[in-house]
N, C-alpha and C positions, 0 to 999 in steps of 0.2 A: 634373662631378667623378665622377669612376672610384670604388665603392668596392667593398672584399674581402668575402663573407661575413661575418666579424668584424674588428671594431678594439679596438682597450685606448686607453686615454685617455694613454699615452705616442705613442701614434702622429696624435694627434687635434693636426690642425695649428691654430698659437699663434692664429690670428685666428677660431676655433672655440670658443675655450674659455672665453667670457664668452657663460656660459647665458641671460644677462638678452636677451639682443640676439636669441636664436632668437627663430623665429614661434612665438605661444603657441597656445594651444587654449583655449575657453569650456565651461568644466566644467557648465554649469548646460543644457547644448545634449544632455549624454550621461544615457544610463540609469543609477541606482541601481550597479546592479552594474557597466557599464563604466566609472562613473566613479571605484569603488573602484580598480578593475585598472589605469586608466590613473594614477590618484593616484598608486598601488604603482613602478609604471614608471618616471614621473616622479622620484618620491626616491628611487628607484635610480641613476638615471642623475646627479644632482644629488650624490647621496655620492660616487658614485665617481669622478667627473669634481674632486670636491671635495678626494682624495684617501684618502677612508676604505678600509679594505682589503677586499678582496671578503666574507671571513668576516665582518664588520659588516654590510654591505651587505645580504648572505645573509638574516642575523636577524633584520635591520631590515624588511626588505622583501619576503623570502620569493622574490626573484630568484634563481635561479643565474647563475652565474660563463659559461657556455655562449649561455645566453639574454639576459643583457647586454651583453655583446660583439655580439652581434645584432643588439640595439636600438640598441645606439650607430651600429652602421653603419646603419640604417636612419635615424638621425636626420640623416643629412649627406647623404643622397644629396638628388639635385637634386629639386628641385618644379617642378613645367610652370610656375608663377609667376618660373623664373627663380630665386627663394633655395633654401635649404638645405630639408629636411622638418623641422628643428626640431622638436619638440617634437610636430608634429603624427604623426610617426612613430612616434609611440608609442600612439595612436587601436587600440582594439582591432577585428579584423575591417576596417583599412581598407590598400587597396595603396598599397603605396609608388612601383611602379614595373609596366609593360605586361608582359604576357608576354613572352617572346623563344625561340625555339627554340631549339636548340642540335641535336638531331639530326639530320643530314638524311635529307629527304625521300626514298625508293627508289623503285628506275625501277619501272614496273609494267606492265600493258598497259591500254590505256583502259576507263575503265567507273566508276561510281560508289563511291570507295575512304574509308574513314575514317583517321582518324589525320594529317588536314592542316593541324593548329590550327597557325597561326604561319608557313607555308609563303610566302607571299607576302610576307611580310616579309621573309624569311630570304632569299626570292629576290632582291629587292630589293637586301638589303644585298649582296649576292653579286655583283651587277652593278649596278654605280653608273650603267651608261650606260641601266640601263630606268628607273630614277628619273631622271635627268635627263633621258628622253624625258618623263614623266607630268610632271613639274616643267614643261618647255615646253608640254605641251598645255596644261594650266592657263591660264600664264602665255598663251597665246593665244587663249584661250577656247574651244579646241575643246570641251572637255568646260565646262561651267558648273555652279551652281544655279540653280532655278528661281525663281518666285513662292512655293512651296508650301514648298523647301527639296530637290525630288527633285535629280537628276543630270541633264540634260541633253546629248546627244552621248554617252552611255558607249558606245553597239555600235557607232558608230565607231571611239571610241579603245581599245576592245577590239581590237577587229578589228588595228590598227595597232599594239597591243600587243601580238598574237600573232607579227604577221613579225616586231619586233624580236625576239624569242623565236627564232624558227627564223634570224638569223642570230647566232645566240649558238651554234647546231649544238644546241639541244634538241629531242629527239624525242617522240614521239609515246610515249614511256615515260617520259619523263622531266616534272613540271610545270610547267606547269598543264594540257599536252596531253593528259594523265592523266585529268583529271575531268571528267565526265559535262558542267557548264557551262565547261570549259577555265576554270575561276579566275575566274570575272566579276564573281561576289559581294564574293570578297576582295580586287578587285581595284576594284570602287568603294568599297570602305573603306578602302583604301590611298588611292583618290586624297582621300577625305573626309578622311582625318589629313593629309596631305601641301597642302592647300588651306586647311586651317583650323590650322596653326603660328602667325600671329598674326593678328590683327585685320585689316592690310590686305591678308593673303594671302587671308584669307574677305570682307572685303567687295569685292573687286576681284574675286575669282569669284561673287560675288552680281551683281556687275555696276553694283558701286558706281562712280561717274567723279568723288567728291570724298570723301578720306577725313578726319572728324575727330582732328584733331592728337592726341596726347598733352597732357595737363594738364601743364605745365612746372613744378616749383613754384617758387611763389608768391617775386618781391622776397620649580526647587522653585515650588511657589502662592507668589504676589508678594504673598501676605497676612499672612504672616509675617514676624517682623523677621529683616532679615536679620543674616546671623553673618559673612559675610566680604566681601573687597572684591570687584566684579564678580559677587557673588550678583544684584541686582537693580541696575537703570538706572531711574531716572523720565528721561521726555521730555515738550517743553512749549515753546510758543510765546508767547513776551510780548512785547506794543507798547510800545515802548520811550515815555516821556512826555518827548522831546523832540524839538526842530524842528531841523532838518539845513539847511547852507547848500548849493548848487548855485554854482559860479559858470563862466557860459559868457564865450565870447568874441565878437565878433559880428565883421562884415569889417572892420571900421575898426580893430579892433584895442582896441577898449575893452572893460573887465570888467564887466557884469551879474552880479549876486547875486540866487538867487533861492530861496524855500525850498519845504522838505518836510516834508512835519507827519508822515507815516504809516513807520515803522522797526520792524520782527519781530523779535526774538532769538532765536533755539532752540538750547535748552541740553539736553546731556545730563547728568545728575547722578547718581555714584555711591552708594548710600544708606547701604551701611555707612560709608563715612568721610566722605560729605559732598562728595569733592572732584569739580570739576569736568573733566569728559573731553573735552567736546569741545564747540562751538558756531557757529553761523553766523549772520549779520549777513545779512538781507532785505530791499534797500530795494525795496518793494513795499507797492501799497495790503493784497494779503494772499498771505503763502505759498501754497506748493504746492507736491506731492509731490518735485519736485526739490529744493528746497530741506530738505525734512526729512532725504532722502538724502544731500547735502551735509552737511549737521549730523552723520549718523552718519559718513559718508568722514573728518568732520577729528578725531573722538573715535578713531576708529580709527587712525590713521596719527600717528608722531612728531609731537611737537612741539619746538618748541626758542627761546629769547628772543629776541627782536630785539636785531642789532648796536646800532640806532640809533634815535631819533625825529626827528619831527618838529615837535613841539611840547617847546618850551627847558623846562628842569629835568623831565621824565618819564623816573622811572628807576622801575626795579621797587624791590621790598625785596629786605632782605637774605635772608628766608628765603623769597620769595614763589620758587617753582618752575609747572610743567606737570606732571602727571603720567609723562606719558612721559620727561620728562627728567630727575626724582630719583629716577624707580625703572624701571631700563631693562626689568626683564623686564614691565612693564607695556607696552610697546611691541607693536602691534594686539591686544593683550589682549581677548578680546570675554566679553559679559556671557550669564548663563542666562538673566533674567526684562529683557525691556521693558516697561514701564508709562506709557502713555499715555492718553489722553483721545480720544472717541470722532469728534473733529472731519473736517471734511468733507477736507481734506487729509491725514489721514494714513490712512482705507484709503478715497483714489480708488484703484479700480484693485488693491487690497487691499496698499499700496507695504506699510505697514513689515512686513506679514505674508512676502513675496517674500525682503524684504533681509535678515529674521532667520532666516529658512528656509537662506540661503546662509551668514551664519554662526553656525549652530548655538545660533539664540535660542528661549524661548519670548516670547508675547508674553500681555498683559494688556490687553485696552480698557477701560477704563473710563467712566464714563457724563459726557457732555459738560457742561462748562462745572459741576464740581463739584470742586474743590480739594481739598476735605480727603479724598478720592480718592489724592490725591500730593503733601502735607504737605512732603516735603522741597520739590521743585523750586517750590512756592510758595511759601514761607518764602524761600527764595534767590533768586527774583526782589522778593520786597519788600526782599531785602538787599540786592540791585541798581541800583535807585533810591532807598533810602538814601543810599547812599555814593556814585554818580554819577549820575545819569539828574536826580533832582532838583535837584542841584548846579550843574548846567552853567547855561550861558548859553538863555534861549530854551529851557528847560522846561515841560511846558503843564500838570504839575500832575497830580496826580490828578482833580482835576475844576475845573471853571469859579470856583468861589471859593476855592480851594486857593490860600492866601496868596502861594507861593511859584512860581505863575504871577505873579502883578502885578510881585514884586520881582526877578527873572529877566531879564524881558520888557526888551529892547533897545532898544524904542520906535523898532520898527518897522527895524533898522539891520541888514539882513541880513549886512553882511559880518560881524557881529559872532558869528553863529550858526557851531554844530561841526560842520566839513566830515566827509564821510563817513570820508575817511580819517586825521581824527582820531581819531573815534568808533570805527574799529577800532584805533586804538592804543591809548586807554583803556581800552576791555574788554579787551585784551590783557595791560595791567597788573593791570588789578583782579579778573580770574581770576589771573593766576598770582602774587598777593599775597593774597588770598582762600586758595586751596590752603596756603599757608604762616601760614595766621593759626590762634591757640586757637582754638579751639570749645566753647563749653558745653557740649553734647552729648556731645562727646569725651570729655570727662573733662580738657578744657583742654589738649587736645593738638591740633594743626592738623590738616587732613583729608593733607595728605604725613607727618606724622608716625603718624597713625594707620594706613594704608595700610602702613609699615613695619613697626610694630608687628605687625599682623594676618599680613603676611607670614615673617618671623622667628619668631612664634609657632605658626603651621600647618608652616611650612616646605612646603607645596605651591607646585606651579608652576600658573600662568595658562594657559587655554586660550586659544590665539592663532589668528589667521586662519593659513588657510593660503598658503602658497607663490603659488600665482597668482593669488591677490586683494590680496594684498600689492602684486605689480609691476602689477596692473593693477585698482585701488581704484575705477575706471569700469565695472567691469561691476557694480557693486554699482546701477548705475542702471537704471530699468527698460527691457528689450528692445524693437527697435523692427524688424518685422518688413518689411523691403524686399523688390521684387520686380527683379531687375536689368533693364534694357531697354537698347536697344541694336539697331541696323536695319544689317544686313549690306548691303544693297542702295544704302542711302543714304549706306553708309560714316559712321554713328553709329555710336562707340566705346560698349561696355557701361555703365552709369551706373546710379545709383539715385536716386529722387527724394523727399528726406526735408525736409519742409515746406518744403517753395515753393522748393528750392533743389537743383540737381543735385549730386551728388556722383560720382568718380571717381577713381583714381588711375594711375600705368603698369602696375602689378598687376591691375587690374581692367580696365584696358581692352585688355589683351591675351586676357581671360576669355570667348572670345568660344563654349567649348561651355556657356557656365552663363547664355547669357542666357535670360530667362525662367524663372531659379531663383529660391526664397527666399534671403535675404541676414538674418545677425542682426548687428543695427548696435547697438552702444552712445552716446551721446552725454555732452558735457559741456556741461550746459544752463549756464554761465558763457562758454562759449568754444566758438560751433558753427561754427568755420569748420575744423574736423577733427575727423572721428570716427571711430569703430572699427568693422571688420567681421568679422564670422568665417562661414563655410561653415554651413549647416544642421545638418552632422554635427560640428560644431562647431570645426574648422580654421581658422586665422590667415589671411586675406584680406590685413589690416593698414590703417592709417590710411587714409582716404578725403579727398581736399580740397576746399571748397566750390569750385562754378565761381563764376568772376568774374562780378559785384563782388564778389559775396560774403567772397575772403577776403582782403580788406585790413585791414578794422578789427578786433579780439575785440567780439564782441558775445554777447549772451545769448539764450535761445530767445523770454525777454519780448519784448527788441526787435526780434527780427526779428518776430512777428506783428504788431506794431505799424506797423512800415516799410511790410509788404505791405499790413496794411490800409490805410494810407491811401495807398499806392500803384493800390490798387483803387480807391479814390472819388478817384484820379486828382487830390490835391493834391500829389503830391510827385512829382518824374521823378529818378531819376540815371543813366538808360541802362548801359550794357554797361561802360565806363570809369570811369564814376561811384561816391561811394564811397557806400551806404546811409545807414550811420553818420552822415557830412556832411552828407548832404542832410538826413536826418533833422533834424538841428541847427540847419541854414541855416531848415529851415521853423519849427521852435517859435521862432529867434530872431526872425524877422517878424511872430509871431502871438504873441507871448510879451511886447512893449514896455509892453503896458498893464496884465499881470496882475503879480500879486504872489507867485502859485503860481506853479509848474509839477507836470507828472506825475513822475511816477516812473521814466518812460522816457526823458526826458529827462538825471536823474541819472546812469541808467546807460548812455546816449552819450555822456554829458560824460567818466563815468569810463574809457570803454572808445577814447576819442579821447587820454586825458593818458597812459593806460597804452601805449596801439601809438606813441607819440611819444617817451616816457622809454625804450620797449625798442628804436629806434631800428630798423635794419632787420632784426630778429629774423624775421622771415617767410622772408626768403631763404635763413636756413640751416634753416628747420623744410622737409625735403624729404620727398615722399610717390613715392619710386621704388622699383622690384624693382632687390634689390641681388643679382647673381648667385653663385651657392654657390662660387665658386671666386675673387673679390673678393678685396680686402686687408679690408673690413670690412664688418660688416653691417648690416643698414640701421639708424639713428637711432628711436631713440623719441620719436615726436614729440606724442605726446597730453598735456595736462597731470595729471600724478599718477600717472603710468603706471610707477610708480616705482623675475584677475581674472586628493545628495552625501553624503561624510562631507564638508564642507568646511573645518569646523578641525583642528585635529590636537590 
């Protein structure tokens, strides 16, 4: 795509002008201060493309009217990835585009001359027939790379590039005749750009004889009370005291029922109104940092009720709401003080210290396995098993004589026990019927009614995430540092290798100057068969897709360590066509006839086999291509939640 020094967003063609589809940038990759300037940029370009008028813009953003027009043309020029620069063109201090000369070169008489920056290129494009000589030498290997990566044959095809020269009638005044080495230098960087345009052009001059294919895709102190909503969060993990059904299927086509004793909840809880923000369901013997961050990704992001159930008469109440959904500008709303508990999962790694750092938290640890530390979110889980946990069917009680373990208990009749994706319909009602319940504490007003109150009586607005963590609530997980690899010689396409599994995509495997770069990969530990990359300098790469088998089924990052291990002690095989997941299955249903348990990894292949079946062939349209800048559209988002400093606004 051709573009002018400046554009205005009347000339920005219609299939451009949905900003969500540009390649993004990973704001947590730049400095302090570039990431202010690039933030400034960004919601310039967003207003104005939005329709606000430049004098807004201006105020807003401290851009001029001269220097956006700039940027905007800067965002649509082509990226060597084939799309648009998006978004990433607005990266401070990074080019958009190669030099190019424009003046030409003067005849001179020989000897060592300055002023030739660009010259060989300019020469080039001037005569198409010496690029299309350098293009066949290539293409026949006169010139090569080496073992090392040097140039092979160049003062041959120097040489042979000089006579094409003199029948073009250039003299001895004219370049590259002109320079002390007649052009050599820029003339093995010319054939270096012109060998390495894609992946099979660099490894077939490596001296590759098999190149791999393209990846096709896939079929304030928190010790004071607080005064308003979103002053303080309590967080907190509880074992849920009921037992969960599993039911596999085995090849004959009959149902096994089997259970799970061990289920996590992590609730976020807002402490001035009580109401509940956000939560995540663990089936796991014990959390971990992924899971916490999940738990903050679904407090942060809309919510909204279920059209439907699955279990006959479960309806919400009449006044039982989400927070996000009876008070919209609570929507990514994020909080000052986190208050949690000093446990081994929430600072591995120092996660919730990272994720409130990004959006504009303080945090509180407090001293482990001490409750009255955080009074609310413990009161709320005893009012959780209240009202259901202890209720249900196949409850284990608070403890061993806890009555209502014996009167519960199914006598032994698993199918009788609540499948997992009941258990997430429940807490779905009984949080967002809870929100809409009195409170003593209130003053007998529910935690959504209080929340409006507080709001209408301050009249202030909620600090919200900002803008690219909003469409991309996966960078909120912690960074995963790749190194790209890729063998020009052997015709291996670029790739990165992120737990026991390659990843690549047509973007990256035509990336063939960045192999042996850092890669910042994001993941979604629910579903690793796509994940996200971005440049060091922190530029949009874009989705990555696991190689085969890997991405047939969703699976989690539990179960795929699980698969590999016992793929290492060599009880399980599923080869190259084979689906993990399956096999995984196939093995616990042969070793699983006698027990009455199963793991926990089990639950989540059974779930991650009913889910990739019920979304039928959803994989064939999730595609991980370079969509080129001059397309009818651009590429799809295909990560899930994808929907990511000063970081809030």
């Amino acid at each position: 795509m051709d573009s002018t020094r400046s554009m205005t967003r009347n000339t920005l063609a219609s299939d451009l002008q949905d900003l969500d589809a540009w390649p993004t940038v990973d704001p947590s990759a730049l400095t302090e201060a570039r990431r202010k300037l690039f933030n400034r940029r960004e919601q310039a370009i967003r207003r104005y493309v939005a329709g606000q008028s430049l004098v807004v813009v201006e105020g807003a953003t401290g851009i001029k009217r001269g220097q956006l027009y700039q940027l905007l043309a800067r965002c649509i020029l082509r990226h060597p990835d084939g799309r648009i620069q998006g978004f990433r063109g607005l990266l401070p201090h990074a080019r958009t585009r190669n030099y190019v000369r424009t003046k030409a070169t003067r005849a001179s008489a020989p000897g060592k001359h300055a002023g030739a920056s660009g010259a060989m290129a300019q020469l080039l494009d001037r005569y198409e027939v010496l690029k299309v000589f350098l293009e066949r030498q290539i293409r026949l290997r006169k010139v090569y790379f080496g073992d090392r990566g040097e140039l092979r044959g160049l003062s041959a095809t120097h040489r042979a590039f000089l006579n094409q020269c003199r029948e073009l009638n250039l003299t001895s005044r004219h370049y590259p005749f002109n320079q002390d080495l007649q052009g050599i230098r820029s003339l093995a960087m010319a054939i270096r750009r012109l060998a390495t345009q894609t992946f099979s052009q660099a490894a077939h001059a490596t001296g590759a004889h098999h190149v791999q294919p393209i990846i096709p895709p896939a079929s304030i102190s928190p010790h004071h009370a607080a005064t308003r909503p979103f002053e303080i969060v309590e967080f907190d993990g509880h074992r849920l005291d009921i037992r969960l059904r599993v039911r596999i299927t085995d090849p004959l086509g009959f149902e096994q029922d089997f259970e799970l004793e061990r289920v996590w909840l992590l609730v976020l809880l807002d402490v001035c109104t009580r109401a509940v923000l956000g939560w995540h369901l663990a089936l796991a013997s014990e959390y971990n940092r992924h899971d916490v961050i999940k738990a903050i990704q679904n407090a942060l992001q809309p919510r909204r009720k279920r059209a439907s159930f699955s279990i006959s008469g479960l309806r919400y109440d009449m006044r039982g709401a989400f927070v996000s959904e009876a008070i919209r500008q609570a929507e990514y709303a994020t909080w000052d003080w986190l208050c949690y508990d000093n446990a081994r999962c929430h600072f591995a790694g120092d996660t919730l210290a990272v994720v409130c750092d990004m959006i504009g938290s303080h945090i509180d640890a407090g001293p482990y396995a001490e409750p009255n530390e955080r009074p609310y979110i413990e009161r709320f889980f005893g009012t959780v098993g209240s009202t259901l946990s202890h209720r249900l069917p196949g409850t284990t009680g608070t403890c061993a004589q806890d009555v209502r373990r014996a009167l519960s208990d199914p006598n032994g009749n698993a199918s009788l026990l609540v499948s997992s994706d009941e258990l997430t319909e429940l807490l779905d009602v009984t949080f967002a019927n809870y929100n809409g319940t009195p409170h003593d504490g209130l003053g007998a007003r529910s935690p959504i009614e209080a929340m409006r109150h507080f709001m209408q009586r301050d009249g202030s607005t909620l600090r919200t995430l900002s803008e690219p963590y909003r469409r991309n609530l996966i960078l909120l997980q912690p960074v995963h540092i790749a190194v790209i690899r890729g063998n020009l010689r052997r015709g291996v396409r670029p790739y990165i290798n992120l737990y026991g599994v390659r990843y690549s995509s047509t973007v990256l495997g035509e990336a063939t100057h960045q192999i042996g770069e850092p890669l910042r990969v994001y993941i979604d530990p629910d579903d690793m068969r796509v994940v996200m990359a971005f440049l060091e300098n922190g530029a949009e790469v874009g989705p990555l897709r696991a190689a085969r088998p890997w991405d047939h089924t969703p699976h989690s990052l539990r179960l795929r360590r699980e698969v590999l291990r016992l793929k290492r002690l060599r009880e399980i095989d599923y080869g190259e066509s084979g689906d993990p997941v399956e096999a995984y299955l196939n093995h616990q249903r042969r070793n699983a006839k006698s027990k009455r348990r199963v793991t926990h990894r089990v639950a989540e292949a059974a779930r991650a086999v009913e889910q990739g079946s019920a979304s039928g062939n959803r994989l064939a349209t999730e595609t991980v291509t370079a969509t080129p800048a001059t397309s009818d559209r651009l590429p799809a988002r295909v990560i899930p939640e994808l929907g990511k400093g000063q970081i809030f606004r």
